[in-house]
C-alpha positions in Angstrom: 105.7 176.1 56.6 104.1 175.6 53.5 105.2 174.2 49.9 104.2 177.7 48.5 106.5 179.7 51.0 109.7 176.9 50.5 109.3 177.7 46.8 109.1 181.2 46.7 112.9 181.3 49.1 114.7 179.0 46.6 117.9 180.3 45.2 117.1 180.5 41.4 119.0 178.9 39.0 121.2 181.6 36.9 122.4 180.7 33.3 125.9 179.3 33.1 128.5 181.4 31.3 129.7 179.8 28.3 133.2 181.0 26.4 131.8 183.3 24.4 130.9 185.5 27.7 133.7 184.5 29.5 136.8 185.3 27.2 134.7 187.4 24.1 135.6 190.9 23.7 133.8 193.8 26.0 130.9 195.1 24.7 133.1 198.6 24.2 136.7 198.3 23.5 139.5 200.4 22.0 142.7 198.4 21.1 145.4 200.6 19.7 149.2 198.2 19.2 152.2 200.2 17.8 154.6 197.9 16.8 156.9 196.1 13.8 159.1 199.0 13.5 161.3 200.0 10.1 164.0 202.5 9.4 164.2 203.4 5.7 166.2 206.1 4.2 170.3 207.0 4.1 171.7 210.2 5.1 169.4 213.2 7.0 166.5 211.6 5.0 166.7 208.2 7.5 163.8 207.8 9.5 161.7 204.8 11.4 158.1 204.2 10.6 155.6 202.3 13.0 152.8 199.9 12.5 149.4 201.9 13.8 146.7 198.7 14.4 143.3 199.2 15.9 140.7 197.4 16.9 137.2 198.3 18.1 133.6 198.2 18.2 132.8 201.7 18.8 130.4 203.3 16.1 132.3 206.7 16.4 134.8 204.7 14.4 133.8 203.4 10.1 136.4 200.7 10.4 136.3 198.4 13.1 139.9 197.2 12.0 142.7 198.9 11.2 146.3 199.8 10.1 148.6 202.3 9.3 152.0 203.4 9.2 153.1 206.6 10.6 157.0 207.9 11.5 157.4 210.1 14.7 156.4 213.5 12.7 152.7 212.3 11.9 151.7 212.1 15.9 153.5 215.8 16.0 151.1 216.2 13.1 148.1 215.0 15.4 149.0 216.2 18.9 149.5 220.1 17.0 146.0 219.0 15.1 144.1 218.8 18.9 145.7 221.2 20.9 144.4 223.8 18.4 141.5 222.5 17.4 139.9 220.2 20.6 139.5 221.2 24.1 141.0 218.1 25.6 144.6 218.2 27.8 146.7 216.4 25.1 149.5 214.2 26.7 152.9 214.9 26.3 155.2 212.9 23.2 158.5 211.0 23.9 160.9 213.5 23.5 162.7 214.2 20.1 166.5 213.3 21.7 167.9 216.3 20.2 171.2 214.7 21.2 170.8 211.6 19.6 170.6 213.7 16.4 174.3 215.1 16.8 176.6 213.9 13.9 179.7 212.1 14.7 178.6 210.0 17.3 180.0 206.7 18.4 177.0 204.7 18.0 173.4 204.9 16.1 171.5 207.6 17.7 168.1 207.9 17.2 168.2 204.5 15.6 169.3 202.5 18.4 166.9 199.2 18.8 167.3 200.3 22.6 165.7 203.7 21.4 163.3 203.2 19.0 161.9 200.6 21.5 161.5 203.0 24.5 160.2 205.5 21.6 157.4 202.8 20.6 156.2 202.2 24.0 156.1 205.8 24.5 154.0 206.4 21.4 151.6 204.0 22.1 150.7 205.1 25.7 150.6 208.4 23.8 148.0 207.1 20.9 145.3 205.1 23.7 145.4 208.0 26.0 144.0 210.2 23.1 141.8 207.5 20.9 140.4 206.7 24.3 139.1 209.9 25.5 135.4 210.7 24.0 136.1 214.3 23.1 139.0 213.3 21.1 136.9 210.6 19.1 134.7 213.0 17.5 137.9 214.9 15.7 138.3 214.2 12.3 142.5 214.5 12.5 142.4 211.4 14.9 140.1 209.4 12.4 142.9 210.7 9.7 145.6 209.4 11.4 144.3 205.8 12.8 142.5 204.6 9.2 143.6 206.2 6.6 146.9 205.2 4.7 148.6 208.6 3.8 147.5 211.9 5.9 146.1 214.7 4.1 147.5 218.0 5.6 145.7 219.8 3.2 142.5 218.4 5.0 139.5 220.6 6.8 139.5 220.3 10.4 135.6 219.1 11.8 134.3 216.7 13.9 132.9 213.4 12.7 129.3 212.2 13.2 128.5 209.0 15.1 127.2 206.4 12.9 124.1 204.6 14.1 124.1 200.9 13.7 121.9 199.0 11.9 119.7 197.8 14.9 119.1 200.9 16.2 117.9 202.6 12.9 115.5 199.6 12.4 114.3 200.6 15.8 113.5 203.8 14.7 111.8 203.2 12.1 109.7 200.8 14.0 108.9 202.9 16.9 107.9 206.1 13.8 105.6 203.0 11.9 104.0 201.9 15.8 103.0 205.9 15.7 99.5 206.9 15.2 99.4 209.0 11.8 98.9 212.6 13.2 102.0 212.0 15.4 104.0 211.0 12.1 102.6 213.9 10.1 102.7 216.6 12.1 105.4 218.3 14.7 104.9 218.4 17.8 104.9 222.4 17.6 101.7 221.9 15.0 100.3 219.3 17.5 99.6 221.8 20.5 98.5 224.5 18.1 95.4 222.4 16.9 95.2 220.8 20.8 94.9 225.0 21.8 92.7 225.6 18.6 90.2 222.7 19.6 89.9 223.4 23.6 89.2 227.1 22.6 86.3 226.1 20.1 84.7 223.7 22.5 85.1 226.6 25.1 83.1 229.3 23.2 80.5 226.8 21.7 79.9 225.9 25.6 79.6 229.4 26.6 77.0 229.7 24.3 74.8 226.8 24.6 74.5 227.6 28.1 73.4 231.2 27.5 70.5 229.7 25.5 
């Protein structure tokens, strides 16, 4: 066998992955932690808010970090904000524990560490299942409720536009400027109009030179 053949069956060598590839983030990922909760209030106007942090490199998304805090009634808000408005299946809530709400009880109700734990792990299965799910991403009430610090009820319900990153605009504009002129100029509709215009032209001028 020849040196030519043995080389062209060795194993080639493939790049060793460093830390960066090996333990760096995905190149898409949606983190969504609910956590660090507070009850504030006295009386029937006691409630518990929850820390809302995100994280992501998704360009559906103007911040790539950040955090909130919301009480049980804002992802009520939300979940009544996409069943009307998306066509997703939105995921059930932790229940409301109606019963825990009963004056005279022996302990603290809804505001049981026990609770408000299971409630927390509850509501953040609830929150990834909808931030993760692509139709939900493009409505403007889930935006609302993971970035901005107070929810506007008041707000107009739409859908929010995918921002293009900087490397892909530059890419754009590169591929437009590699363009001859005529392509830049003109539409593609105009294009085939002259392209018609000029194969009909040579066709009659042909017609008549052979005639002569």
């Amino acid at each position: 066998m020849s040196d030519t053949a043995v080389a062209d069956t060795r194993r080639l060598n493939s790049k060793p992955q460093d830390l960066t590839d090996a333990y760096g983030p995905p190149s898409n990922f949606l983190e969504i932690d609910i956590f660090n909760p507070q009850t504030v209030g006295v009386g029937r106007a006691r409630f518990t808010t929850y820390e809302v942090r995100m994280r992501t490199n998704l360009p559906i998304f103007k911040l790539k970090e950040s955090c909130v805090r919301r009480r049980y009634s804002d992802f009520e808000w939300l979940k009544n904000e996409l069943e009307r408005d998306s066509k997703i299946v939105v995921p059930p809530l932790p229940g409301k524990a109606l019963k825990r709400q009963l004056p005279f009880r022996g302990d603290e109700g809804i505001f049981e560490e026990s609770f408000i734990e299971e409630r927390r792990q509850g509501l953040e299965q609830f929150i990834n299942k909808i931030a993760g799910h692509p139709l939900a991403q493009n409505e403007r009430c889930l935006h609302m409720f993971l970035q901005e610090e107070a929810i506007d009820r008041n707000y107009v319900p739409g859908k929010v536009t995918r921002v293009m990153s900087k490397r892909r605009h530059e890419a754009v504009i590169t591929y437009k400027a590699d363009l001859p002129l005529g392509n830049v100029l003109l539409g593609s509709r105009f294009q085939t109009s002259i392209f018609s215009f000029s194969l009909h032209f040579m066709s009659t001028y042909a017609r008549y030179f052979v005639r002569l």
